[in-house]
N, C-alpha and C positions, 0 to 999 in steps of 0.2 A: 256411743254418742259423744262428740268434741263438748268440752266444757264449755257454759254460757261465759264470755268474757265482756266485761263494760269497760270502753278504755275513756276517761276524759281528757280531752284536750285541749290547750292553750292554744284559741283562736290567733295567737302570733307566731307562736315561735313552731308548734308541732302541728296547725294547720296547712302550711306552706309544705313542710315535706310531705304529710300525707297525699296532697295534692302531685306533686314531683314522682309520689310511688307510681303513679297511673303511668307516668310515662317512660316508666322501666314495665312495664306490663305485669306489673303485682297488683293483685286482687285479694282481697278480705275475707277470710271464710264466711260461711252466714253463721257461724255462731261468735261472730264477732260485732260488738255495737258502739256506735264514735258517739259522743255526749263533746258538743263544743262549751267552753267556757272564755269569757272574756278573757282571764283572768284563772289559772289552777290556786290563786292567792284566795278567790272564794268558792271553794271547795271547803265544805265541812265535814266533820267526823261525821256529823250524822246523814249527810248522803252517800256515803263510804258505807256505814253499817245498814244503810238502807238499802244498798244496790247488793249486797251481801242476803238481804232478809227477802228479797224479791228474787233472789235464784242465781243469781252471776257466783259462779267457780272462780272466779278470778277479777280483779277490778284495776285495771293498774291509770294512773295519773303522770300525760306528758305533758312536762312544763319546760320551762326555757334552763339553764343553767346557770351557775353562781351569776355572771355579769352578762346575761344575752337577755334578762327577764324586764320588758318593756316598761311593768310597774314595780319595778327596783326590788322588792324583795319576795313578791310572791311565788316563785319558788321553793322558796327557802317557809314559808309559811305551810303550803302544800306538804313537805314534804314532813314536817313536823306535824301535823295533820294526818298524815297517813300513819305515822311511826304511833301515835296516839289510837288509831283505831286499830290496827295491828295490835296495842300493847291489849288492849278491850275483849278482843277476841281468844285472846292468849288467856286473859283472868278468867272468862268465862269456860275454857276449855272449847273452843270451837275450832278446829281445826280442819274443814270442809272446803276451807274460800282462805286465796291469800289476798291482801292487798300490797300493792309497792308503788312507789314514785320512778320515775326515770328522765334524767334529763337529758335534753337533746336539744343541739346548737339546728338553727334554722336551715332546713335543706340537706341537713344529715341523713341523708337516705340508707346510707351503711348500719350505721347506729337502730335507725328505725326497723331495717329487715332484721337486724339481729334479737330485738326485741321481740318480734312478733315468730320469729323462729322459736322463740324460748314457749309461746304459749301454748 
């Protein structure tokens, strides 16, 4: 059985590619689940260790990159945010579920399929 995967994403910047994927005819496994976010800047640790505690194998967070992030640093907030729940899971010995960040410039459909290859 494919691992439970939650991906959240940045109603800006990784909304638009996903949408773009459709029209190279790639499809989503069903154990893959989109969670839109205004904003990856509010994502918290604890809906990270919460999507971990609720059964996702894998959680990963697509946000915009260094200067493509519409609310100027959330990004960068996200991603420190993840690196924090990661270090959490690491103290506790939990090594069952990864989390990671990944940026992706708008429309970057390459970047995208190479992500979703990796899960």
């Amino acid at each position: 059985m494919a691992a439970k995967v939650l991906i959240y994403q940045c109603s800006y910047c990784s909304y638009l590619t996903f949408d773009l994927l459709s029209q190279y005819k790639v499809s989503l496994q069903d154990n893959i689940f989109l969670t839109d976010l205004p904003c990856t800047g509010t994502i918290s640790v604890n809906m990270l260790l919460e999507a971990v505690e609720n059964g996702f194998e894998k959680v990963l967070v697509l946000g915009g990159t260094g200067n493509d992030c519409r609310f100027l640093k959330g990004s960068q907030r996200a991603q420190k945010r993840v690196e924090e729940a990661v270090k959490i899971l690491r103290e506790i010995g939990y090594d069952k579920a990864s989390i990671a960040f990944y940026g992706l410039k708008p429309g970057d459909v390459d970047s995208l399929k190479n992500i979703l290859n990796t899960i």
